[in-house]
matplotlib code that plots the C-alpha trace (Angstrom):
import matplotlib.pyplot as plt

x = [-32.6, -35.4, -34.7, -35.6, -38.7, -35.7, -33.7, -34.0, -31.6, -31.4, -30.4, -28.9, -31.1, -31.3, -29.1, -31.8, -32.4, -32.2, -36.1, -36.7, -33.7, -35.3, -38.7, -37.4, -35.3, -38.9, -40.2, -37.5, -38.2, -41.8, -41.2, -39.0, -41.4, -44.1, -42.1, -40.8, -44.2, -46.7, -48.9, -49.7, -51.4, -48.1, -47.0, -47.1, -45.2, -43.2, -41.9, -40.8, -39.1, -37.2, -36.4, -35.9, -33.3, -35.4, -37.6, -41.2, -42.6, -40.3, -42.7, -45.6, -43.9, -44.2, -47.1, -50.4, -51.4, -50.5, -52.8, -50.5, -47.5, -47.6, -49.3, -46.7, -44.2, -46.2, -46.7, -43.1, -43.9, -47.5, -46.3, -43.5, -46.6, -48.5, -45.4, -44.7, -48.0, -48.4, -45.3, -46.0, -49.4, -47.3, -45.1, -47.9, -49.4, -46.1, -46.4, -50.0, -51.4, -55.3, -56.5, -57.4, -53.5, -52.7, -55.0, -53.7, -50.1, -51.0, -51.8, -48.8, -46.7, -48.7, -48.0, -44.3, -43.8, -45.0, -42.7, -39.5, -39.9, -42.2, -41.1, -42.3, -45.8, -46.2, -45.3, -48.3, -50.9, -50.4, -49.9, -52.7, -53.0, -54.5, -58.0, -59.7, -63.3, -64.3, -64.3, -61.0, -59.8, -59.7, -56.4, -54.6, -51.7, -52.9, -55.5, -52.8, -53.2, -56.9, -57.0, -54.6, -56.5, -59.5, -58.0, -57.3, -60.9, -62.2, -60.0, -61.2, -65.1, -63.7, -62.3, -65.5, -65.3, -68.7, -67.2, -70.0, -69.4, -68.7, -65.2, -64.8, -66.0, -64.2, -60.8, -61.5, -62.9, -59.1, -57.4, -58.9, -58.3, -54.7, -53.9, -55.7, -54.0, -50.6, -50.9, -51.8, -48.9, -47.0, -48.9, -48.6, -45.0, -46.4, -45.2, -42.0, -39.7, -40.5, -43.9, -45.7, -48.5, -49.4, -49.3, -51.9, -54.2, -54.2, -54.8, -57.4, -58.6, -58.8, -60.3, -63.4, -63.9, -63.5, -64.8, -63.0, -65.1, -64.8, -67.3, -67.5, -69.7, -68.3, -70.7, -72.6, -71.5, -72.5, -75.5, -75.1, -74.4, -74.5, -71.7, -70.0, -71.9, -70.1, -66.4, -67.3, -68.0, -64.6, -63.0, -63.9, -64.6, -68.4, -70.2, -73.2, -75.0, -74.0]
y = [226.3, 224.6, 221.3, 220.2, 217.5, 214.5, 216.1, 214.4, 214.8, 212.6, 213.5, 211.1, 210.0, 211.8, 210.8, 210.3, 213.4, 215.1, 215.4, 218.8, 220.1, 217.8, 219.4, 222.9, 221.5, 221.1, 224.1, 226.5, 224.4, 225.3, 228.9, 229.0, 227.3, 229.7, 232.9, 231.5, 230.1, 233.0, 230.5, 226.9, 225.5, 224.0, 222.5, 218.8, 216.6, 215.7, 218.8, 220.0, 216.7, 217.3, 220.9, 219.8, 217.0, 214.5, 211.2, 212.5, 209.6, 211.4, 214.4, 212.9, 211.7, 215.7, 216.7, 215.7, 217.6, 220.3, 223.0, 221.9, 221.7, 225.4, 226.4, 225.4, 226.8, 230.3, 229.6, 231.7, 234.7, 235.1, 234.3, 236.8, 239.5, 239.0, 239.1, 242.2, 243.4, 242.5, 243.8, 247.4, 247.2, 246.4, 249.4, 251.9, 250.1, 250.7, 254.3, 254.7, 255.2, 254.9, 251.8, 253.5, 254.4, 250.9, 249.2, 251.9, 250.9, 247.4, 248.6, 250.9, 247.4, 246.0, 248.3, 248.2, 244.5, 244.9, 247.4, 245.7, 242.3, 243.3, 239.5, 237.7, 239.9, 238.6, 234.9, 235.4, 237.4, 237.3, 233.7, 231.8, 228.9, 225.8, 225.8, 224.1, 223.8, 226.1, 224.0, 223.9, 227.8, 228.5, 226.3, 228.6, 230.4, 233.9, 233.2, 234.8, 237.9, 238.0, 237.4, 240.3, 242.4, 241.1, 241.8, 245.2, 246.1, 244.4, 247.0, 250.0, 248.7, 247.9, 251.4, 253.0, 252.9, 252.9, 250.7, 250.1, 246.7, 243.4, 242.5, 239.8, 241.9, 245.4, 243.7, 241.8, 245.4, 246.8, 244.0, 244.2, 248.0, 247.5, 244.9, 247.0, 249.8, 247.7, 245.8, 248.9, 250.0, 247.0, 247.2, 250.5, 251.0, 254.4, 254.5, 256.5, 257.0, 256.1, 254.6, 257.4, 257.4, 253.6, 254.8, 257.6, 255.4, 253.1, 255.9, 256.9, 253.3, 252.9, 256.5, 255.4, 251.9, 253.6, 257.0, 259.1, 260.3, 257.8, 257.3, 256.9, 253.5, 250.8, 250.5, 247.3, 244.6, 246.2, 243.6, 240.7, 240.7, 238.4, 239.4, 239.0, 235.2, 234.0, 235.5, 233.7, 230.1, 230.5, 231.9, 228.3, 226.3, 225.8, 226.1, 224.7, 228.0, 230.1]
z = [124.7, 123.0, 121.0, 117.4, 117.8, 117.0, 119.0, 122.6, 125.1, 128.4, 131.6, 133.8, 136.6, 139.7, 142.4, 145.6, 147.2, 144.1, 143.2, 143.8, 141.8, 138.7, 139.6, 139.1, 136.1, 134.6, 135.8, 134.4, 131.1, 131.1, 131.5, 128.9, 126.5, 127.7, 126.4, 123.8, 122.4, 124.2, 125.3, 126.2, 123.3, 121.9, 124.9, 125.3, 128.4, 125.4, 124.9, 128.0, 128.7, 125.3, 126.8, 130.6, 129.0, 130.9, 130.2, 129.8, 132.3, 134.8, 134.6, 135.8, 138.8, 139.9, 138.0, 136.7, 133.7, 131.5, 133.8, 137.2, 135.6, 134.2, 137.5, 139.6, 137.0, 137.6, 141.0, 142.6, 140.6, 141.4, 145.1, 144.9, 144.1, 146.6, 149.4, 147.7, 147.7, 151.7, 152.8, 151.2, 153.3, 156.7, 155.9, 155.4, 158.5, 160.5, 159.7, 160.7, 157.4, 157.0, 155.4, 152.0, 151.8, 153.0, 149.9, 147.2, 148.4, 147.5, 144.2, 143.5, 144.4, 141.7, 138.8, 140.6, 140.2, 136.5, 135.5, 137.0, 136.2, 132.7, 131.6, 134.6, 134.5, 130.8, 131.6, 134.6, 132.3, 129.0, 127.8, 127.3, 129.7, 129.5, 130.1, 133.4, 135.0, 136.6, 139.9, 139.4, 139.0, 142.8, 142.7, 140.1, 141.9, 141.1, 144.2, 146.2, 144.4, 144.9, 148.8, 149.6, 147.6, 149.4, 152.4, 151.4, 150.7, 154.0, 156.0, 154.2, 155.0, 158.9, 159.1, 158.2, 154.3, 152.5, 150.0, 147.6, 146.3, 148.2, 148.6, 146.0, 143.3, 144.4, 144.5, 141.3, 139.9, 141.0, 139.8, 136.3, 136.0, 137.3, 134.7, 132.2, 132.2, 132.7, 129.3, 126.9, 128.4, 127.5, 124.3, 123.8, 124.9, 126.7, 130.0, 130.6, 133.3, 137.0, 136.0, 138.2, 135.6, 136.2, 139.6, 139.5, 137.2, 140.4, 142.9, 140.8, 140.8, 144.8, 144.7, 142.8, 144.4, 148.0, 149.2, 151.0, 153.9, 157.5, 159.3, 163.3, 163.1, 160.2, 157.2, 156.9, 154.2, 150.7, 149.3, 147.4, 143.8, 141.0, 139.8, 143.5, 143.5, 140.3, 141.4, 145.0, 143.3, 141.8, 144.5, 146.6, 143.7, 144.1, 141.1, 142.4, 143.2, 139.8]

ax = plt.figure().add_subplot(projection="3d")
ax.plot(x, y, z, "-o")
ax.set_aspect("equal")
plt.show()
């Protein structure tokens, strides 16, 4: 629970061995303050060692700004995702479904994720985080969301997929449509039982970014685009080309 700003509490010290219970001590703090505040701006080292119970110099032993810190607090959920996200591809693979199933089953474990665990999909995407260079985005944790959906579209284009786009900007295309629909649902409160219309908005989603019809001989790489170029320098952290 969150204290009062005169309100600090101390912690004994950590017995040795102990660091990595502190440093999910902090971490649970941080995503407390998150929900509770909606976003970053309020958060200071200050006040999660006040809700952590700790000394705040403790806090930079483990982290070394604001952006790490609630990075590494996000960092389990956006993991958790993505393993979820993977192992609903293995399973189509295991039953010999086409790669265009395999990618739209990536996508129904999305919307999946979001509507059982609505509060840890809000903690990930809507609270506003602390702003970083752009050099430094290809660190944030939800990187792990964009390579298995980059995978994703590389095995529909090796299967014989005329995917039109390259595959940094179709899975950020799918990504941004998945969320989309996701938070005016949130918003909106509209979905309604098993979630099965999130589910068709993301078939329809995969059905527009990848034709239908195979091919016998694998389409080359779609061309370059800017838009591609600028999600790549993110992707890597190289801004030097964009």
């Amino acid at each position: 629970m969150n204290k009062d700003a005169g309100d600090t509490v101390r912690r004994e010290r950590s017995p040795r061995g102990q660091g990595e219970q502190l440093r999910r001590e902090i971490l649970n703090a941080v995503a407390r303050l998150l929900d509770e505040w909606g976003g970053a701006e309020k958060l200071t080292m200050r006040a999660v060692a006040r809700e952590a119970g700790v000394a705040a110099p403790s806090i930079y032993l483990h982290f070394s700004d604001k952006a790490d810190l609630v990075w590494a607090a996000l960092e389990d959920k956006y993991t958790d995702l993505a393993a979820r996200m993977r192992a609903a591809d293995a399973r189509a693979a295991d039953a010999g479904r086409p790669a265009k199933e395999r990618l739209a089953e990536q996508a129904y474990a999305y919307c999946r994720f979001a509507r059982e665990l609505p509060g840890h999909y809000r903690l990930m995407y809507e609270t506003r985080q602390p702003e970083v260079t752009a050099a430094r985005l290809h660190l944030h944790p939800s990187r792990h969301i964009s390579q298995t959906l980059r995978e994703g579209f590389a095995q529909c284009r090796a299967a014989g997929h005329a995917v039109h786009l390259p595959d940094e900007q179709a899975a950020q295309t799918l990504w941004a449509g998945l969320h989309g629909s996701i938070a005016l649902h949130h918003a909106l409160k509209a979905e309604q039982g098993d979630g099965s219309l999130t589910e068709e908005l993301a078939s329809g989603l995969v059905d527009s970014l990848v034709p239908t019809a195979e091919s016998d001989v694998a389409q080359p790489p779609a061309a370059d685009t800017e838009a591609a170029r600028k999600i790549r320098s993110l992707l890597t952290g190289d801004t030097s080309s964009t």
